[in-house]
C-alpha positions, -999 to +999 in steps of 0.1 A: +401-918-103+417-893-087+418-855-107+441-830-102+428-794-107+456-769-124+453-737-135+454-729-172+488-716-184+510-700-211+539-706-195+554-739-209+584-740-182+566-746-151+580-769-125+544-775-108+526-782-141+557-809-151+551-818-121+514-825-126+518-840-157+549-864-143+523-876-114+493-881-141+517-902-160+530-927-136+497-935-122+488-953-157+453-936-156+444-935-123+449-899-121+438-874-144+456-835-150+424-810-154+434-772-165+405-749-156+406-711-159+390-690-131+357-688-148+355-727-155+361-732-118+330-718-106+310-744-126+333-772-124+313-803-110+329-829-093+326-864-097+360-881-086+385-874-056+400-840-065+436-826-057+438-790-059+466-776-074+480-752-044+484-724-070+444-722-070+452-712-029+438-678-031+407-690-054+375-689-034+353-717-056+390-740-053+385-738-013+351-748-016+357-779-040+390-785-017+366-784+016+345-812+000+353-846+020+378-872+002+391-839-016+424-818-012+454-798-020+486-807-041+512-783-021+542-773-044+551-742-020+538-725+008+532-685+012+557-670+040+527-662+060+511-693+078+478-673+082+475-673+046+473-715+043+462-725+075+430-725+080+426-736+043+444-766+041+429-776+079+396-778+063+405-804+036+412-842+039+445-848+021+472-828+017+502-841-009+534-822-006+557-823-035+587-817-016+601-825+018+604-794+026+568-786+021+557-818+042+578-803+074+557-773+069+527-786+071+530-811+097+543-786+123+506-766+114+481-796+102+477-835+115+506-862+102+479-884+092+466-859+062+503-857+050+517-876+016+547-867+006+557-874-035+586-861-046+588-849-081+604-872-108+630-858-137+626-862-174+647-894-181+649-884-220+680-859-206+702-895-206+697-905-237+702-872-257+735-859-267+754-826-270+768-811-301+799-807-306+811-765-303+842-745-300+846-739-265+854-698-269+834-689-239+818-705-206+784-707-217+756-707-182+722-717-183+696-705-150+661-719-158+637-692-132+611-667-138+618-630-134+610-630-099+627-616-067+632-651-049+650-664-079+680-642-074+684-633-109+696-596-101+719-608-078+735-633-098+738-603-127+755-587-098+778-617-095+789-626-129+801-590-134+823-590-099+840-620-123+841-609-151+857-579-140+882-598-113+887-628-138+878-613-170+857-639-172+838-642-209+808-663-209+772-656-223+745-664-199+708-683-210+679-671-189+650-695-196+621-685-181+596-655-178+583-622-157+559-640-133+541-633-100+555-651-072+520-652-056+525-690-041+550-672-012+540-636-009+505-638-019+504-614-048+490-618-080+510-597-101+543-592-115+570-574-092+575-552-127+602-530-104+621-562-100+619-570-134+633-534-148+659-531-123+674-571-137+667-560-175+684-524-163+715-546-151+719-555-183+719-528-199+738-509-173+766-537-180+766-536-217+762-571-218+732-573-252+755-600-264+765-620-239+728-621-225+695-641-235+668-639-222+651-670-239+612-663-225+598-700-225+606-730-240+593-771-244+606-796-222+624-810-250+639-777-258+650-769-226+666-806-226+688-797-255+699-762-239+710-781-205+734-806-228+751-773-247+759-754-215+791-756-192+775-745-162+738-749-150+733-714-127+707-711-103+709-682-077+675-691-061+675-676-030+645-702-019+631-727-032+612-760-019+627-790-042+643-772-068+637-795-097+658-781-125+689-792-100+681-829-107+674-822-144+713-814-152+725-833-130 
């Protein structure tokens, strides 16, 4: 049995955690998801071959269980700075990126022979589902990020209204998705809460409190049936590593 250690969340729109759960799922039992908090980590005890979730990457007790031999990291991203992940992931025995992207990372700091690469796999339920019928009075867009700098939402604010004042474009604009830290790239663990007024100040600065929701987070199912009602599936991600929600509304 192999287990893979996640951190327990509130945020029901992660990519990693789908991802997780999409993994545990396809193995028909022979891998098990495990959501710890910080304190549960400390006394966790191992008995099977572990996978640690790379958002546990700054945890102290998640290096040690990750150091263990047989043991290792599930990479969904990679911090900017190579110091921060080096010397971590060179101690463990596997390392599973979830992205090609993430794989060419590693492998120009760490051996080829601790690298697996598994790429992520997409709801299948989105084919089968169907949308309801509206008046099409507006361009409706849909971006599924969290309030982040790297997802580009302030830019794409930035964006729309250069259209909508050159095109007169009408449209209302879904934002699924929640202030979060970005600390899997830069390292921090808080929200960038400057970043987050000066998007939410866009808004406001553009009049736009009805053509603009901000959704917070939603099921999987949920977020299914948004994709199928919108014209236009926005993402202004200015990096990303697989970019998952492009395959979902495809």
């Amino acid at each position: 049995m192999i287990c893979i250690l996640e951190p327990k969340t509130d945020q029901a729109l992660s990519g990693n955690f789908l991802y997780n759960k999409e993994l545990s799922a396809a193995s028909h039992g022979k891998i098990e998801r495990i959501s710890l908090s910080k304190q549960d980590m400390d006394s966790f005890i191992q008995g099977d071959t572990l996978l640690i979730d790379s958002a546990w990457l700054y945890s102290a007790p998640a290096k040690a269980l990750a150091k263990a031999e047989g043991n290792g990291w599930l990479v969904h991203s990679l911090p900017d700075r190579v110091g921060d992940w080096q010397k971590t992931f060179a101690e463990s025995t596997h390392l599973v990126a979830s992205s090609a992207s993430v794989a060419d990372r590693l492998r120009a700091e760490m051996p080829d022979h601790k690298i697996i690469t598994l790429l992520p796999a997409v709801d299948t339920r989105i084919r089968s589902l169907h949308p309801q019928e509206r008046e099409h009075d507006l361009l409706r867009l849909i971006t599924v990020a969290n309030v982040m700098p790297r997802k580009g939402l302030k830019e794409a604010a930035m964006f729309l209204r250069k259209v909508e004042e050159e095109e007169g474009l009408a449209f209302h604009w879904y934002v699924v998705g929640q202030p979060m830290p970005d600390r899997e790239y830069n390292g921090s663990p808080e929200i960038d809460e400057a970043y987050v007024d000066e998007f939410t100040s866009l808004i406001d600065l553009y009049e736009w409190h009805d053509d603009v929701t901000l959704v917070g987070s939603f099921t999987m199912e949920q977020q299914i049936r948004m994709y199928l009602n919108m014209d236009v599936a926005f993402f202004p991600s200015l990096k990303e590593d697989f970019g998952k929600v492009l395959l979902e509304t495809a």
